[in-house]
N, C-alpha and C positions, 0 to 999 in steps of 0.2 A: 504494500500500500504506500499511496506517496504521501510526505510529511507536506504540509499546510503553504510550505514554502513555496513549495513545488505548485502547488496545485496555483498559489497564486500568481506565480511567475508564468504557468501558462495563461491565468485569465489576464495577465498584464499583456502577456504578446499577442494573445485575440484578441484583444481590445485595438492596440498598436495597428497591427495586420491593418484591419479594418481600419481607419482613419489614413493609412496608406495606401489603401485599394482607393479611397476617395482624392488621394492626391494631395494629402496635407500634410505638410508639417509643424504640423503642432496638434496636439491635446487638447479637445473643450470638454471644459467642465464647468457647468454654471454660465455658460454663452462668453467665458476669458479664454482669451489662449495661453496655454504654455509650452514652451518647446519642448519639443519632441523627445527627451531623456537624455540620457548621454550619449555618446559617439559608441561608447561601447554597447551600452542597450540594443540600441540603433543597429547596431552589425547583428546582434544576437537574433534581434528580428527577422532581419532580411534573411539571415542563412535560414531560421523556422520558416518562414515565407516559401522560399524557393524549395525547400524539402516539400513541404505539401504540393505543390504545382506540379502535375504530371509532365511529364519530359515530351517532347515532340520531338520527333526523329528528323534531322535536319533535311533528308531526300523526300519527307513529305511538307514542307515549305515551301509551296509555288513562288516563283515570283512574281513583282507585279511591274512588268516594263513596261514604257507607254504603249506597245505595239499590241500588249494583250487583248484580247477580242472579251468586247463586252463591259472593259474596266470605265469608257467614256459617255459622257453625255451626250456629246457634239453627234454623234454617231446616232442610225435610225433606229428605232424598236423594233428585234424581230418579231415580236407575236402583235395582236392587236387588239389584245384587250389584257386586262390583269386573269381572266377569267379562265382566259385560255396559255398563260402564261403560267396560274397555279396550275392546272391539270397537266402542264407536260414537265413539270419541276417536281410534284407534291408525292415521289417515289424515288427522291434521289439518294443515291450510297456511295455520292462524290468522297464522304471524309466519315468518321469513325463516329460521329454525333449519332449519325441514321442509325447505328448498332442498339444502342436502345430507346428509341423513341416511340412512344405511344403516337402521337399525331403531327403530321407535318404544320407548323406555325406559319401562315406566310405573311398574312398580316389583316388589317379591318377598316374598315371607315369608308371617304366619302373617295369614288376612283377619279374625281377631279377636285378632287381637296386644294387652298394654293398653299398649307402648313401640313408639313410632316413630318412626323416624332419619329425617331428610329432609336428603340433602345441596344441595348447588348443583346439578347439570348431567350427563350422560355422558361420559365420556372415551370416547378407542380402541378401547376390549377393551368398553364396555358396548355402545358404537353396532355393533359388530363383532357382538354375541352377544344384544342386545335386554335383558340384565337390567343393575341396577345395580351398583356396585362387587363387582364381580369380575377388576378388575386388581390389581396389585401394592397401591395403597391398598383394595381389597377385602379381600385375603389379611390386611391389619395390621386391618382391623376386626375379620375372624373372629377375630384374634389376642385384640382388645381385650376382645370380647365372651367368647371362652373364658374371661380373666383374671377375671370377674364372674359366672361361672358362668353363661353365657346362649349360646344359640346363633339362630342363621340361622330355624330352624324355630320359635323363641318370639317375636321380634318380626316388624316390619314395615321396608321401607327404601325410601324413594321419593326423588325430587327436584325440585326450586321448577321445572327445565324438562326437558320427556322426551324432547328431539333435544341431540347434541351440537353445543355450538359450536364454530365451526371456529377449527381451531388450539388446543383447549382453551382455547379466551380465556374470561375470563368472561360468564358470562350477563349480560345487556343489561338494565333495569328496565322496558326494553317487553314484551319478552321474558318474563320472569318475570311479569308483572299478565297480558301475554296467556294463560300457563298455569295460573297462580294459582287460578280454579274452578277445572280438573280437580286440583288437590292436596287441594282446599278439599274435593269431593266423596267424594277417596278418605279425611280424615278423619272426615266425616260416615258413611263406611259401616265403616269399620272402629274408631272411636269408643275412640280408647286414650286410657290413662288419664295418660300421659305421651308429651311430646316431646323427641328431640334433637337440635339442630339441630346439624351438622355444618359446619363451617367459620365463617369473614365473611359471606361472602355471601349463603348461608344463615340467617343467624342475623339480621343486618340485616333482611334484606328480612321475613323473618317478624315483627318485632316493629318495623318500619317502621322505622329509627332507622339514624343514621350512626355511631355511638356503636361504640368503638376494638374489638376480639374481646377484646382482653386487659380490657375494662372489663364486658363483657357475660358475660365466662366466669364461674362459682364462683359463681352465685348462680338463685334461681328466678326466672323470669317467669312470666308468667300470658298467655297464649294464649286469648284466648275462652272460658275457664273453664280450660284444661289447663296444668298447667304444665309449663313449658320450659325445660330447662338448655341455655345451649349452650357448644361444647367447639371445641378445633381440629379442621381435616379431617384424617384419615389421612393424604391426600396430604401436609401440612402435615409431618407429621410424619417422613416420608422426607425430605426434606430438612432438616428442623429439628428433631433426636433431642431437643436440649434441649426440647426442650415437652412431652415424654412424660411428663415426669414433674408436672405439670400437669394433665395431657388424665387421668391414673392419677386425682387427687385427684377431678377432675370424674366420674367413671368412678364412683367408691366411694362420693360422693354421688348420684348416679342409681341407684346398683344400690340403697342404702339407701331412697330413697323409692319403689321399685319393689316392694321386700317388704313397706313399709309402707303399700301403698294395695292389694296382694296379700294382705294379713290375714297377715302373716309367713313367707309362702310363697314 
């Protein structure tokens, strides 16, 4: 059995972990920051970190050079509807996700949306029901979205991969380039006028960059001509209430460039 020490040294580095899955360096507690522990800590983490993260075998890491078919906007849609785009995707065993998936995720909402969320991955309740966040981090989107005057029926919601990862780990960077067209194609046909990307992981991988969430939030990017806010994930946000009010600012800049590229609508 492990002595008390122990046991709290791993809730210290879960705790850690997680505030570094979000991109931060620093600790809230009570809505203060404080730095991140010591340097040594700091390492102890990172090596626990990378020990839990399943390995990816580097000959399964596609790359992603400009010439790759399917990685651009500029370029035409091959299918012509999203409709007929899930049914010839929704059986794919491009990458090791499909090995245990209950139901292919592709994604929900309006197919001429001009805003659309792309999160990371499916949890539980998505792989369970085939649509995206419709679990408890679902329920606080619809929340978000009531707060800005928008619903379920006005945008779009898709994700970087449409099988869950097992154990809600995060998605893999093979993983992600392996599904990367099929995102790529559902922006191509549903052509919105803005992006938000939801979470780190999300957010990263769409604008390639390792670059912290708290450095990449409250500001526009530019996506292939679209721009891109991105914000923390819902789920983020159940465990870490302090960021709401954050994810709120982020929230009130999107809804404002949303009526502004809507002609004040």
């Amino acid at each position: 059995m492990r002595n008390k020490s122990g046991n709290v040294y791993d809730m210290l580095c879960q705790a850690l972990c997680a505030q570094m899955d979000l991109g931060c360096n620093e600790v809230v507690l009570n809505r203060k920051a404080r730095p991140l522990a010591s340097p040594q800590l700091r390492t102890l983490v990172l090596k626990k970190k990378t020990a839990q993260q399943p390995s990816a075998q580097s000959h399964d890491i596609p790359g992603e050079p400009a010439s790759q078919t399917g990685l651009h906007l500029d370029q035409q849609p091959t299918f012509n509807s999203l409709q007929e785009h899930f049914e010839a995707i929704k059986d794919c065993t491009k990458c090791r996700l499909s090995e245990g998936r209950n139901k292919f995720v592709y994604g929900v909402g309006n197919i001429n949306a001009d805003l659309l969320f792309i999160g990371e991955g499916p949890g539980a309740e998505e792989d369970r029901l085939g649509e995206p966040f419709v679990g408890r981090a679902g329920k606080l989107l619809d929340q978000i979205l009531n707060a800005i005057d928008l619903t379920r029926d006005e945008i779009y919601i898709a994700n970087m991969v449409k099988c869950r990862p097992p154990g809600n780990r995060d998605p893999q960077p093979d993983e992600m380039a392996t599904c990367r067209p099929y995102l790529m194609e559902q922006i191509r046909l549903i052509r919105p006028k803005l992006i938000c990307g939801l979470g780190r992981i999300a957010g990263q991988a769409l604008l390639n960059t390792t670059t912290p969430l708290g450095k990449l939030r409250n500001q526009w990017h530019d996506f292939q001509g679209i721009p891109l806010l991105v914000t923390y994930h819902p789920a983020a946000l159940l465990r870490f209430p302090a960021y709401k009010r954050d994810t709120w600012e982020d929230m009130k800049k999107l809804k404002a460039r949303y009526v502004e590229l809507r002609g004040g609508k």
